[in-house]
C-alpha positions in Angstrom: 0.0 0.0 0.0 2.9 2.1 0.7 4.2 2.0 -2.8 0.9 3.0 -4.5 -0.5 6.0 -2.2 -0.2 9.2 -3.8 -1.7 12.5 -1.6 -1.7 15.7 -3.2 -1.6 18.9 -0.7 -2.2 22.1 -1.7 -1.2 24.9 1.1 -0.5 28.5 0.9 3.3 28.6 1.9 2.3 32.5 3.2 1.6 32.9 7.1 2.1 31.4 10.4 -0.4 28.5 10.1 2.1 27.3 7.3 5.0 27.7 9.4 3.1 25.9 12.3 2.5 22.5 10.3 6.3 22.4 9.1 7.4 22.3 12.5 4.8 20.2 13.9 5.4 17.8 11.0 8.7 18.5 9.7 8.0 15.2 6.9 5.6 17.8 5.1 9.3 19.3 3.7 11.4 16.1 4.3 9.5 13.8 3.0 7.7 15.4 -0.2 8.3 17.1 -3.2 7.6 20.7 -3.0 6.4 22.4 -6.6 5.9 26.0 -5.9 3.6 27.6 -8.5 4.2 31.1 -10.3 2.3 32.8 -12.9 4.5 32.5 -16.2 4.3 36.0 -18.6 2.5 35.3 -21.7 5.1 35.4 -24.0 6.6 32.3 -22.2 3.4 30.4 -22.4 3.0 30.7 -26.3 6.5 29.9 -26.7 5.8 26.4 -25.3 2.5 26.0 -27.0 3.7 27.0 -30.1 6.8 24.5 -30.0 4.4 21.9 -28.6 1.9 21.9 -31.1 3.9 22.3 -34.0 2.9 20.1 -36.9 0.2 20.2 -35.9 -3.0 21.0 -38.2 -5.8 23.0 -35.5 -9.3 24.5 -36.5 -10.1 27.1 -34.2 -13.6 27.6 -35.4 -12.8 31.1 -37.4 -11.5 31.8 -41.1 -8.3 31.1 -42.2 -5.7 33.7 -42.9 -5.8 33.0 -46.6 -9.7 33.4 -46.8 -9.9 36.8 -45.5 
């Protein structure tokens, strides 16, 4: 069972109730693998779109370039 339980936690890392559970259970930190979550600036995100969906043939629902 050990081997097969995931648990996703999501906390706000901001404040003293944060700080309180990491001392009171320091394998929140030791244990875990922390992803920390920032906003990423827009040009970023069509970057990684763009090279992720190349070759790629998408109908977005409005007129093509060519047909205007």
């Amino acid at each position: 069972m050990r081997e097969n339980l995931h648990l996703a936690m999501a906390m706000n890392p901001v404040g003293e109730e944060f700080r309180s559970r990491v001392r009171n259970f320091p394998s929140i930190v030791n244990c875990s693998a922390i992803d920390w979550f920032h906003p990423w600036p827009e040009d970023a995100l069509l970057e990684v779109a763009t090279h992720k969906f190349e070759g790629f043939k998408m109908d977005m629902g409005g007129k093509d370039k060519e047909e205007e």
